[in-house]
C-alpha positions in Angstrom: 18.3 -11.6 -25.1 16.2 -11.4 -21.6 19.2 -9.9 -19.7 16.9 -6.8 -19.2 13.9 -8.9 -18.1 15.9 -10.6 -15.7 17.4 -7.7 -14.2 13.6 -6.1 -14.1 12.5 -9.1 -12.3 15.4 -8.7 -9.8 15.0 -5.6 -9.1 11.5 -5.8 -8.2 11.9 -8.7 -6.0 14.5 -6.6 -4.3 12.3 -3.8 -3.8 9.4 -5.7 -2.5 11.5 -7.1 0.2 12.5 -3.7 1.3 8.4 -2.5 1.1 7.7 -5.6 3.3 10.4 -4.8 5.6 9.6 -1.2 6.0 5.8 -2.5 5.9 6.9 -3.8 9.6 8.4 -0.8 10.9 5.8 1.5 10.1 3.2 -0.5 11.5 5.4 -1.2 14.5 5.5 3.3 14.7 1.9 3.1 14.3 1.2 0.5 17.6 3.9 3.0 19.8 1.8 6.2 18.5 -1.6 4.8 19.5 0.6 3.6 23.1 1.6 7.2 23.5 -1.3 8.5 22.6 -3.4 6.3 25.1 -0.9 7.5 28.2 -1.1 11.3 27.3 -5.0 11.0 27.0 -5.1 9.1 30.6 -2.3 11.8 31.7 -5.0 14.6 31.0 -7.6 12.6 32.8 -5.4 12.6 35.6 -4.2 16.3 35.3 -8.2 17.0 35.4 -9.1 15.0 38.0 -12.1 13.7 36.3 -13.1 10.3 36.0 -13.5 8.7 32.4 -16.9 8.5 32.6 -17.1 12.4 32.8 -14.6 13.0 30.4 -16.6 10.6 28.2 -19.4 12.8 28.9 -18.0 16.4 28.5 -16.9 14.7 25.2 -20.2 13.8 24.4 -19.8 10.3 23.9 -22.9 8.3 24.6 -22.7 4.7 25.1 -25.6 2.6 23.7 -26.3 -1.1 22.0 -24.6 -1.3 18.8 -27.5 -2.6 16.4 -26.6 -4.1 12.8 -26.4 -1.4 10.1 -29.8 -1.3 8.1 -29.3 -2.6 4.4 -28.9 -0.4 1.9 -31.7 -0.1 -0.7 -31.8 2.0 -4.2 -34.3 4.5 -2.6 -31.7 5.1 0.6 -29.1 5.6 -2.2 -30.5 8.5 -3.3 -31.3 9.8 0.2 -27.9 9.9 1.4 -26.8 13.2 -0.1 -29.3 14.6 1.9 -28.6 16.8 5.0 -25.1 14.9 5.8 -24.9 17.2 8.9 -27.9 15.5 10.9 -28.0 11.7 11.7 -30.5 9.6 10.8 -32.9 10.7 13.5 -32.7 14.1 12.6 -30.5 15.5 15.6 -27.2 16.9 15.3 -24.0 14.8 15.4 -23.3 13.9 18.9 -19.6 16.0 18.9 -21.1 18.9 18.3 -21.0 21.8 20.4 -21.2 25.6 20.5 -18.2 28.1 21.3 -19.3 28.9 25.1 -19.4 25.4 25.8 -15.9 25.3 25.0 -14.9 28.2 26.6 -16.1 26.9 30.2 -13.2 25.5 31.5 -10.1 27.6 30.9 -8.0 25.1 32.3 -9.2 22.0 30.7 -8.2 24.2 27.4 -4.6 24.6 29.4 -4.0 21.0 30.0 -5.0 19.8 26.5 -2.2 22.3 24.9 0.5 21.1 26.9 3.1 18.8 25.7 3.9 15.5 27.0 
């Protein structure tokens, strides 16, 4: 009379082995794509001849004190729609930049295309 519940239940304990197991492998590809993606990014540094501090700040990335994020109320609820292209203090996000700034460097633009 349950034959078929049985088998159900089987099934599906089969299958959620196999998830688990597969589970591992893809998050054993994601840890080698982040590796190779680390080495090709110092690799370009190198190519460059830059340090990291000025390809951190051709990239426009600006280090400062993390501060705790403010609460949210029901009034900055609303707000939030709002002009999602400028941050909080009303400049533009920090990875913008215009089309001559990213033509300066013809060879930086040569380096990034290459495959390694």
């Amino acid at each position: 009379m349950f034959e078929k519940l049985r088998k159900y239940r089987a099934d599906r304990e089969r299958y959620m082995k196999k998830i688990e197991e597969f589970q591992k492998k893809v998050d054993a590809l994601d840890a080698n794509i982040r590796s190779e993606e680390a080495t090709a990014i110092v690799g370009v540094i190198n190519l460059l001849q830059i340090t990291p501090e000025k390809a951190a700040e051709r990239l426009g990335y600006i280090e400062e004190e993390r501060k705790p994020a403010p609460k949210k109320s029901a009034a900055s609820d609303k707000n939030s729609g709002k002009d999602s292209a400028k941050s909080s203090d009303g400049k533009e996000p920090v990875g913008s930049t215009d089309a001559a700034e990213n033509n300066d460097n013809k060879f930086e633009g040569d380096v990034l295309n290459e495959v390694f």
